[in-house]
Every structure is written in structure tokens, then in C-alpha cells.
C-alpha positions in Angstrom: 16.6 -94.1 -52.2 14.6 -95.0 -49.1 16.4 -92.5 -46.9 15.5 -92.4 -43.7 13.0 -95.3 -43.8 16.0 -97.5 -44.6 18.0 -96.5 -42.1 15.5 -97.1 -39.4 15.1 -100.3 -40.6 18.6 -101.3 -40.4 18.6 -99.6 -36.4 15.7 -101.9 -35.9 17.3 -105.2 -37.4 20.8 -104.6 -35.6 19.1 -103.6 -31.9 16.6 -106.7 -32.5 20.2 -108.7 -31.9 21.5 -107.2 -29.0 23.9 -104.9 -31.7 25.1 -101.4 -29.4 26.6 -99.8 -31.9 26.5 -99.4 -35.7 28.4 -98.9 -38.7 28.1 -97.9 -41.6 31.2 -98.3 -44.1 31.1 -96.0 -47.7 33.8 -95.4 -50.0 33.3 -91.7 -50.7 31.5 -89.2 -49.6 27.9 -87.9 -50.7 26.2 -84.7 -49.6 22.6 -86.4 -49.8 24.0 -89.8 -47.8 26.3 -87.2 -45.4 23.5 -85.3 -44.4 21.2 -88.4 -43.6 23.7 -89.9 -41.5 24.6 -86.6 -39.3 20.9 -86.2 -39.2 20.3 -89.5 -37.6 22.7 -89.1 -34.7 25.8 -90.5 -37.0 29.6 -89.2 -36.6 31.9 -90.1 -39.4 35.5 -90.7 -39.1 38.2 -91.9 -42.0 39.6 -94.9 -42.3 43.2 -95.1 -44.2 44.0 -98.4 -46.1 47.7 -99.4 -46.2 48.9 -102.4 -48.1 53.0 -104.3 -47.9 54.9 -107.4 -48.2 56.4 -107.1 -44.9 59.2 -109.0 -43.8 59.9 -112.0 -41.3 59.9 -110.7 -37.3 62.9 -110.8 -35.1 62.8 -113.1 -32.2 61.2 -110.7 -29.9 57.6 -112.7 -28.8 56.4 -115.4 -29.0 53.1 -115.9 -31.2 50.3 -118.0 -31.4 46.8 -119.1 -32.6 43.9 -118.6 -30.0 42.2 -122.2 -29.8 41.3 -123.5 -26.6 39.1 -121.6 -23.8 41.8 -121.1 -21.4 43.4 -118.9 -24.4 39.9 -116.9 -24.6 39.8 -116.4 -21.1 43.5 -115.0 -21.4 42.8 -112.7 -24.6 39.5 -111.5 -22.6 42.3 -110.5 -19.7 44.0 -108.8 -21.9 41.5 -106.6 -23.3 40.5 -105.5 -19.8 43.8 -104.4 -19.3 44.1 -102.3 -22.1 42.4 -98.8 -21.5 40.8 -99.0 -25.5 39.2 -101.1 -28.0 41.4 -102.1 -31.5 38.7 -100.3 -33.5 39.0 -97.2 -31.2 35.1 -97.0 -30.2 34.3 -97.5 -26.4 33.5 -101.2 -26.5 33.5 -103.4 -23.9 36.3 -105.7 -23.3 33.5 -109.0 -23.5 31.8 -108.1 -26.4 34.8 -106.8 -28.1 36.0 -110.8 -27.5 32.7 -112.4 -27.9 32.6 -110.7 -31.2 36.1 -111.7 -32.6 35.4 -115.2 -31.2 31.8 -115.6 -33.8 34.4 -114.4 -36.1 37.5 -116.7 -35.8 33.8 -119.6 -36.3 33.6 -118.0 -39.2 36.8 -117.8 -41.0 38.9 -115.2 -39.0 42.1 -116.6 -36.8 43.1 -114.7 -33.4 46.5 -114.8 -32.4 48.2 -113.7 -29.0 52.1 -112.6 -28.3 53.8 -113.2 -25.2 56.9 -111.9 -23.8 57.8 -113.7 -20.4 54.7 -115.8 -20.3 52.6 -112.0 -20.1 50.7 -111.3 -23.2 51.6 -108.3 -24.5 49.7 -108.3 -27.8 46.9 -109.5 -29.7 45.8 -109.5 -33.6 43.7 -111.1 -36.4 43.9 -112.2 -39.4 41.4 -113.2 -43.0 42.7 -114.9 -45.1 41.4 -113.7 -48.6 42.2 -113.9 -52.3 45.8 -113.0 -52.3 46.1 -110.8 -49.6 45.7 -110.9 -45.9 43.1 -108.9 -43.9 45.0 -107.7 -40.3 42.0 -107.5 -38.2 42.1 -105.7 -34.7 46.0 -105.5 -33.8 46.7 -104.3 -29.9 49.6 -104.1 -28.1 49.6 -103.4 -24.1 50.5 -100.0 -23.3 53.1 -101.5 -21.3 54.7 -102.6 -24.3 54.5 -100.0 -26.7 57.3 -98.1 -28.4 59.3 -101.7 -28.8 58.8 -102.9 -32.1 55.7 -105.3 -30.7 52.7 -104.1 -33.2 55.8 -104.7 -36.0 56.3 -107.8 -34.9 52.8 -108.8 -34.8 52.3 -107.6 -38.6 55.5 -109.6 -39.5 53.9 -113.0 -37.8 50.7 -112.4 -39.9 52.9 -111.7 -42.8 55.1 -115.0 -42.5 51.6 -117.2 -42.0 50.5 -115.4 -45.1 53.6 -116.5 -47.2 52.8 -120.0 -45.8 49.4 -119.7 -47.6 50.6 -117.8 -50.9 49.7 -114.0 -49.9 52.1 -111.6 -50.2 50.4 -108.5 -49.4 49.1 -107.6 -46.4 46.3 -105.2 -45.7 45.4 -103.0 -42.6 42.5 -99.9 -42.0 43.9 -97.4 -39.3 41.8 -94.5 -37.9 43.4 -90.7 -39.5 45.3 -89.5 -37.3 45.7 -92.9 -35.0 48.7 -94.4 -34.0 47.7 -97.3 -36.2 48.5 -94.7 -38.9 51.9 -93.5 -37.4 52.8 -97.3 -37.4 52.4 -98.2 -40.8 53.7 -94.6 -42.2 56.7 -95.5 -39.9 57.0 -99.1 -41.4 57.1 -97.4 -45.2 53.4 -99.1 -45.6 51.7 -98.0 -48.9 48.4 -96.0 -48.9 45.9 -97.1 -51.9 42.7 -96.2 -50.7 40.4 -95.3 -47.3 36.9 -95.8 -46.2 34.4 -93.9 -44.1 33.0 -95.3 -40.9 29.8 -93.7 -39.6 29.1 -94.9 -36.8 25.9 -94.3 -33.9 25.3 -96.0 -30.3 22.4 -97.6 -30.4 21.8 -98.1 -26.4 21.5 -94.5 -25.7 25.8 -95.2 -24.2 
């Protein structure tokens, strides 16, 4: 009802901590609340849900929790590596990290996959009320194309079983080749959600 007032307002309150980029997530789409948005600078891009019980990986990577610094430092490399963000905006490598790390404080679990002693993958993972929440899965582009980002899914899905979820649940960008994955996997589609999203440091 506030409009544009509002919306300043929260562009205030996420600059005022350091915040370069913001997003707005709705479930369907409203002329009025559309309009706003591509008024203020936003762009808006869907986000497909896709939901499974996904079975238990092959022995193709290792896979673990990231704990200690040293395993930081070596997600933080990994991310520099890899030309693009998990969320597919232009976000640098060390915020990108410094923001999963708050996270995993606060609930959310990181996890890295190695082949060879190289990581070649990263993903996370909420634990919630019967289902699991995969959070920002990447796999090297050195890697792709061999059954790493299915393997990382089936990890989250066995540490889910461990804790009583079955179902697993992932968002993945329209047309993305998050999308092509979990099409190719035979994941369901119950739902989506639209991001708008504006750069609030001029970037």
C-alpha cells in the first residue's frame, strides 16, 4: 500500500548494511507491484521449484561438511575459479562466501566435493520441516557434463534420510542449466517464485 515510500525504505535499510544487491521474492505476479518494481530500476526473472526423493550417489567424489577455516579459504578458491555465482547474479566470489558463511552460523551446512584432492563442487543445505532446502549447488566447469551436480544432490539427499527428510527441494533460474539438471534427473515441478532483483551500488 505504501508503494514507492516502502520500497525506498527497504533500499535505505539494505545499503545502510553494506547490502549491493536486492531481492525481492513474490509468488505471482501483480500489474500494480510489476510496475513499481520495473519503475524502480528492478528486472524480474523466474524461479522454478523442483521437489524428489533422490537416490544414494555412486562413488564418484568425495563429500564433506565445510568446518574449519582452511576449508573456507578452499571454498573461497573455488568460487574464484568459477566464472559465475550459484544464484546466477554477478557477485563477488568473497561476498558470495562471506554470505553463505553468516548462513551456515545460522542454521545452513556448506559442503565441498573433491575428486583427486581438487574440489570440483560445492553445495548447501536447510534442514526444514520434512524436506531439505539445496542452497547454492556449483560444480567447476572443468567438471561438468559428469554426473557431479547429481552426485552432489544425492549426498544432500542421503544426509537428509539420516535426519528423516525425504524430499528434497531446489529453485533453478528458467531456462538455466539448473533447470536442464533436474528436468534431466525426472525432478517434479510444484511451484516457482519471482525474483526481482536491483544493484544497489550503481555495479
Amino acid at each position: 500500500d505504501r508503494g514507492p515510500g516502502w520500497l525506498a525504505e527497504v533500499e535505505s535499510r539494505l545499503a545502510g548494511h553494506g547490502i549491493r544487491l536486492a531481492r525481492i521474492y513474490l509468488t505471482v505476479r501483480h500489474p500494480q507491484v510489476d510496475s513499481l518494481l520495473r519503475q524502480a530500476g528492478y528486472a524480474c526473472r523466474e524461479e522454478l521449484l523442483f521437489t524428489d526423493d533422490l537416490p544414494d550417489p555412486g562413488p564418484l567424489l568425495s563429500f564433506r561438511k565445510v568446518q574449519t577455516n582452511e576449508d573456507w579459504a578452499r571454498k573461497l578458491a573455488f568460487h574464484l575459479e568459477a566464472p559465475q555465482s550459484p544464484d546466477g547474479h554477478d557477485t563477488r566470489a568473497a561476498d558470495l562466501v562471506g554470505l553463505e558463511r553468516h548462513k551456515c552460523a545460522h542454521g545452513m551446512e556448506a559442503f565441498l566435493s573433491e575428486i583427486g584432492g581438487k574440489v570440483v563442487g560445492v553445495v548447501g543445505a536447510l534442514w526444514g520441516d520434512g524436506i531439505v532446502r539445496v542452497k547454492n549447488l556449483l560444480v567447476h566447469p572443468e567438471h561438468r557434463r559428469r554426473s557431479v551436480g547429481t552426485a552432489l544432490l544425492s549426498h544432500i539427499a542421503i544426509l537428509g534420510r539420516q535426519r528423516g527428510l525425504r524430499e528434497q527441494c531446489v529453485l533453478a533460474l528458467e531456462g538455466g542449466a539448473g533447470e536442464k539438471l533436474y528436468r534431466s534427473l525426472g525432478m517434479r515441478q510444484p511451484g516457482s517464485q519471482f525474483e526481482w532483483s536491483k544493484r544497489l551500488d550503481g555495479a
